[in-house]
C-alpha positions as CSV (number, residue, x, y, z in Angstrom):
1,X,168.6,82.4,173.4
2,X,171.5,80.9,171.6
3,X,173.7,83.7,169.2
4,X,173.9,82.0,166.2
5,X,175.8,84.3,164.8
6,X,178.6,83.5,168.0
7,X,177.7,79.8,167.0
8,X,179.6,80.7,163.4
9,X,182.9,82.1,165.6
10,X,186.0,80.5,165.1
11,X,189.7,82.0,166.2
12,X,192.6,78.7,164.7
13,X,195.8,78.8,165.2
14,X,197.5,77.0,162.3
15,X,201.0,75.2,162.2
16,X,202.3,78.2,164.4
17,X,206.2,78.9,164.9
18,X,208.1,81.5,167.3
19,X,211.6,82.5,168.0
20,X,213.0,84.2,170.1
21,X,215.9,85.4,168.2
22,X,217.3,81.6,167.5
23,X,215.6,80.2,170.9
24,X,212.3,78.0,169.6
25,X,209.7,78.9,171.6
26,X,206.7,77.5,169.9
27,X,206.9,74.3,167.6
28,X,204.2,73.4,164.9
29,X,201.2,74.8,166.7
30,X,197.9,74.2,166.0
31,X,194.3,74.9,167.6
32,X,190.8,75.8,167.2
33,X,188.0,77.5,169.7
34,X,184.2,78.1,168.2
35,X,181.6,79.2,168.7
36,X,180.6,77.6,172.4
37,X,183.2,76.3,173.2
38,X,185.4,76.7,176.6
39,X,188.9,75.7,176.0
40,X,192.1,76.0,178.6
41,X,195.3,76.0,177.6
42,X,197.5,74.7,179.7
43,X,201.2,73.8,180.9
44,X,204.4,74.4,182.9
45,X,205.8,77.5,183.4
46,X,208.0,78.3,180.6
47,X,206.0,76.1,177.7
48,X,205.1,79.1,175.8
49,X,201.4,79.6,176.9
50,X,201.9,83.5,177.0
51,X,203.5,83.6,173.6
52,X,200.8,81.7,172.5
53,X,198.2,84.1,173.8
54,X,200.4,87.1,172.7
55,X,199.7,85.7,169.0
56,X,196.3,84.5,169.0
57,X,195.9,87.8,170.4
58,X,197.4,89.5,167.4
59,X,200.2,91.0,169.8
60,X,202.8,89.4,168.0
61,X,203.5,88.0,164.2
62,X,204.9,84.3,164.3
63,X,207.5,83.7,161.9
64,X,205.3,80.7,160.6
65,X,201.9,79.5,160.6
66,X,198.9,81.8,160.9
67,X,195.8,83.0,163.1
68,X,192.7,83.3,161.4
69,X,189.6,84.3,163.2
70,X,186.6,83.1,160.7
71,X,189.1,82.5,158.0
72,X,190.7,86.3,158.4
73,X,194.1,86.7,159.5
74,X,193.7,88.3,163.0
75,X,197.1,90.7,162.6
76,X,195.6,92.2,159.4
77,X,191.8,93.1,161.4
78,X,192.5,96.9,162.2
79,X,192.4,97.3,165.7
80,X,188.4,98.1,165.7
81,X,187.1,95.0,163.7
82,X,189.2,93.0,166.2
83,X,187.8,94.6,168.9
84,X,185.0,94.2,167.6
85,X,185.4,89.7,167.4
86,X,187.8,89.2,170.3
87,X,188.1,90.3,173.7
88,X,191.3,90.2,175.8
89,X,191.5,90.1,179.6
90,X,195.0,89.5,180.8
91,X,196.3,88.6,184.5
92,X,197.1,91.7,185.9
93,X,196.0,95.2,184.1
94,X,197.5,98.5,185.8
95,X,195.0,102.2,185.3
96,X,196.6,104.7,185.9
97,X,193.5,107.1,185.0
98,X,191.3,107.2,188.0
99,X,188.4,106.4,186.5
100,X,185.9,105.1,188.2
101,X,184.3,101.4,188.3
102,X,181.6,102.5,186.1
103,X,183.7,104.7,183.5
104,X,186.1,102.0,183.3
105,X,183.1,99.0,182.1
106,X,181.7,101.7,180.0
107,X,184.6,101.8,177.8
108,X,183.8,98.2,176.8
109,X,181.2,99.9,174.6
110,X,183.6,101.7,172.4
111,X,184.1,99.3,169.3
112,X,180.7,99.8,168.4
113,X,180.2,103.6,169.1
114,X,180.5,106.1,166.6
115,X,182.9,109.1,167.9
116,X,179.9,111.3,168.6
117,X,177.8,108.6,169.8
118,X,175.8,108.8,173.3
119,X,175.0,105.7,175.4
120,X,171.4,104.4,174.6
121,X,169.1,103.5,177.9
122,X,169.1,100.2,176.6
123,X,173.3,99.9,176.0
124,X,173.0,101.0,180.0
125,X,170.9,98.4,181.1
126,X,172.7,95.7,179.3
127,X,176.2,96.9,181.1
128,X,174.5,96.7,184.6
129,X,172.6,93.6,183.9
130,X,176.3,92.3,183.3
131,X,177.6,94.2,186.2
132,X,174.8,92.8,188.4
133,X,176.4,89.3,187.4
134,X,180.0,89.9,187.9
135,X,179.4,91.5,191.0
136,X,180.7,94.4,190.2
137,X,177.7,97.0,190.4
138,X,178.3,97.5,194.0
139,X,182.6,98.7,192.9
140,X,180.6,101.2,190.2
141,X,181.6,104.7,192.0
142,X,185.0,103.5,193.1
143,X,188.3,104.7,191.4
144,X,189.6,101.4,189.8
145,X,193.0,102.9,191.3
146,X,191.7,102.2,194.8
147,X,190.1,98.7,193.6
148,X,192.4,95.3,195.1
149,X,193.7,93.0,192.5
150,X,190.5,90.8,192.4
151,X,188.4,93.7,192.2
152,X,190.3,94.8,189.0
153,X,189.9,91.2,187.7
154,X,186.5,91.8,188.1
155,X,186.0,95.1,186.3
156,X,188.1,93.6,183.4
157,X,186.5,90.5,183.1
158,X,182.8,93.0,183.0
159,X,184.6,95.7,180.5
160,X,185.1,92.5,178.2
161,X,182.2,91.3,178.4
162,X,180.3,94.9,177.8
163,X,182.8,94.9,174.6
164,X,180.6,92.0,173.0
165,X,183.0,90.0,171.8
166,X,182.4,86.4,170.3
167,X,186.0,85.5,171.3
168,X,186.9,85.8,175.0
169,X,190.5,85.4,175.5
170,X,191.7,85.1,179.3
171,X,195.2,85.4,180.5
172,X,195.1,84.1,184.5
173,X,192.4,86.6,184.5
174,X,190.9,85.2,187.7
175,X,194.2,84.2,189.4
176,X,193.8,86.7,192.2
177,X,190.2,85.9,192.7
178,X,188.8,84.2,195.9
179,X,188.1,81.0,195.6
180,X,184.4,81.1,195.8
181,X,184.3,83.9,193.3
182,X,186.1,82.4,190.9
183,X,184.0,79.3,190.6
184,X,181.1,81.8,190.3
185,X,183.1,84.1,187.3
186,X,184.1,80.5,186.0
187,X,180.3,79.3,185.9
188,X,178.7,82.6,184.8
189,X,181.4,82.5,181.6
190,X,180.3,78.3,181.0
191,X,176.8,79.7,181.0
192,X,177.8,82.6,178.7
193,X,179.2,79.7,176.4
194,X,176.1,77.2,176.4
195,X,173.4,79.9,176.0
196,X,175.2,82.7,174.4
197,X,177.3,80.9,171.6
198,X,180.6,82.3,173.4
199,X,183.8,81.3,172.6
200,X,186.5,81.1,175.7
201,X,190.2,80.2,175.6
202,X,191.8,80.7,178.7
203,X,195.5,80.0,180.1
204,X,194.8,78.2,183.5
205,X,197.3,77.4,186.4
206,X,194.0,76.3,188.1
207,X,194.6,72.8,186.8
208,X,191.2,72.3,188.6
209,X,189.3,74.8,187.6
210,X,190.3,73.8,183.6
211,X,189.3,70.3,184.5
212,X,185.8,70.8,186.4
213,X,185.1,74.0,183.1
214,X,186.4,73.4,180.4
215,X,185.2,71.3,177.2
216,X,188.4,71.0,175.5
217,X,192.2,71.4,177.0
218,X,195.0,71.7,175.1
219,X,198.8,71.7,176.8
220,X,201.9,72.2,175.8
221,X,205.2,71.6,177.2
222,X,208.2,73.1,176.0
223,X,206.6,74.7,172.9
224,X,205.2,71.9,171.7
225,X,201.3,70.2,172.0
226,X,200.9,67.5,174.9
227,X,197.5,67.0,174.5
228,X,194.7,68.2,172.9
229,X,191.1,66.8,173.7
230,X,188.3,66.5,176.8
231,X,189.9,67.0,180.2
232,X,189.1,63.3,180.6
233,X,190.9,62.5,177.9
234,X,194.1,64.8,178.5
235,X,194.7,65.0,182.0
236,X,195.7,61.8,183.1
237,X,197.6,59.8,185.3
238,X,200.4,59.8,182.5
239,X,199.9,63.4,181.3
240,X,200.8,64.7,185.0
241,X,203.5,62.4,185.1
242,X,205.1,63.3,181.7
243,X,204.2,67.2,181.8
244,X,204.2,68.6,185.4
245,X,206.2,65.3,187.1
246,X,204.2,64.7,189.7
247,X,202.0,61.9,190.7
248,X,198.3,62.1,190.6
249,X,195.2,60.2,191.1
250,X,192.0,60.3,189.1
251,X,188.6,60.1,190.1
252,X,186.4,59.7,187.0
253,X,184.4,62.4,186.0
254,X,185.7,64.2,189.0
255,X,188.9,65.8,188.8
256,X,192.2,64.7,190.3
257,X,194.1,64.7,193.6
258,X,197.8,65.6,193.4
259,X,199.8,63.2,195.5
260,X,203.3,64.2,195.6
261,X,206.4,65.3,192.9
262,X,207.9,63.0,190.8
């Protein structure tokens, strides 16, 4: 059944500006994922995607513009009413408690415990009904110190999930994923969107994977937007010729086959 009240989600980014000291990084930046939406942002290395994140994330404070997550500025949200709204699972995530699979998901729970609160049965089935899905129930006695790099992904990408959130934001959170596994992570989150209400923003260096998932891409090169709409209608011929210089052909409705560098 559709969450209606994830349907009503919405994390902007409005007319956003970031230095570094006096280097520009991000120019007049503006964005918007709701409430069922999957959106990937996208772009060379070095075109600001991770400073992006950083402040949509509420990680850092641009010196213009704002982030409002249902009209609230995300950087004043205390750190459990954000946790609460948005979920953050980032490329690579060192522990260096070892805690096992299971403990680790678990913590997921946390923005909506009270401090002396137990687990209910029910909280515990709905964590290994998600594990079941991510593939992750079988990892759930393991010391996530012992886990491989996927296997982390995994176990992050489940923790978030656990955590509730109507905002999912990904970082190359699936970059050391197999192949297969990643198209499955990439179609159980889609599914999470259509049915749940979710909202997804994710940096992708899958250019693929953006194309075949998303609804809406947005790039940027150099700090500054490149294209904002449907994969069909962003990545074209043009795009990876003016963005990523390289040549490309386009099978409609498809996806794309890189020929060679421009």
């Amino acid at each position: 059944m559709m969450n209606k009240a994830n349907l009503s989600a919405c994390l902007s980014a409005q007319d956003i500006e970031f230095y570094y000291g006096r280097r520009k990084v991000l120019t007049n930046i503006g964005l918007k994922v709701s409430g069922g939406e999957y959106l990937s942002l996208i772009g060379p290395n070095g075109s600001g995607k991770t400073t992006l994140f950083s402040i949509l994330c509420g990680l850092l404070q641009p010196q213009k513009g704002k982030v409002l997550f249902n009209e609230r500025a995300v950087q004043k949200m205390n750190a459990r009413k954000r946790a609460q709204a948005i979920a953050i699972v980032q490329q690579s995530a060192e522990q260096a408690m070892p805690f096992t699979c299971l403990e680790s998901i678990l913590l997921g729970l946390h923005p909506h415990q009270g401090r002396f609160d137990t687990i209910s049965n029910a909280q515990y089935q709905k964590v290994r009904k998600l594990m079941e899905l991510t593939d992750t129930i079988k990892l759930s006695e393991q010391p996530i110190t012992q886990l491989s790099g996927g296997e982390r992904q995994r176990v992050a990408l489940c923790r978030a999930l656990v955590q509730q959130p109507k905002i999912l934001l990904l970082d190359e959170a699936m970059s050391e994923l197999d192949v297969a596994v990643r198209m499955q992570m990439s179609e159980l989150l889609k599914k999470l969107c259509h049915e749940k209400g979710l909202a997804v923003m994710a940096i992708h260096h899958d250019l693929n994977l953006a194309y075949r998932f998303s609804d809406k891409i947005y790039a940027l090169k150099e700090g500054c937007c490149a294209g904002f709409g449907t994969p069909e209608q962003v990545m074209t011929e043009e795009f990876f010729r003016k963005v990523f210089h390289v040549k490309a052909e386009i099978f409609a409705n498809k996806g794309f086959f890189i020929q060679n560098i421009l």
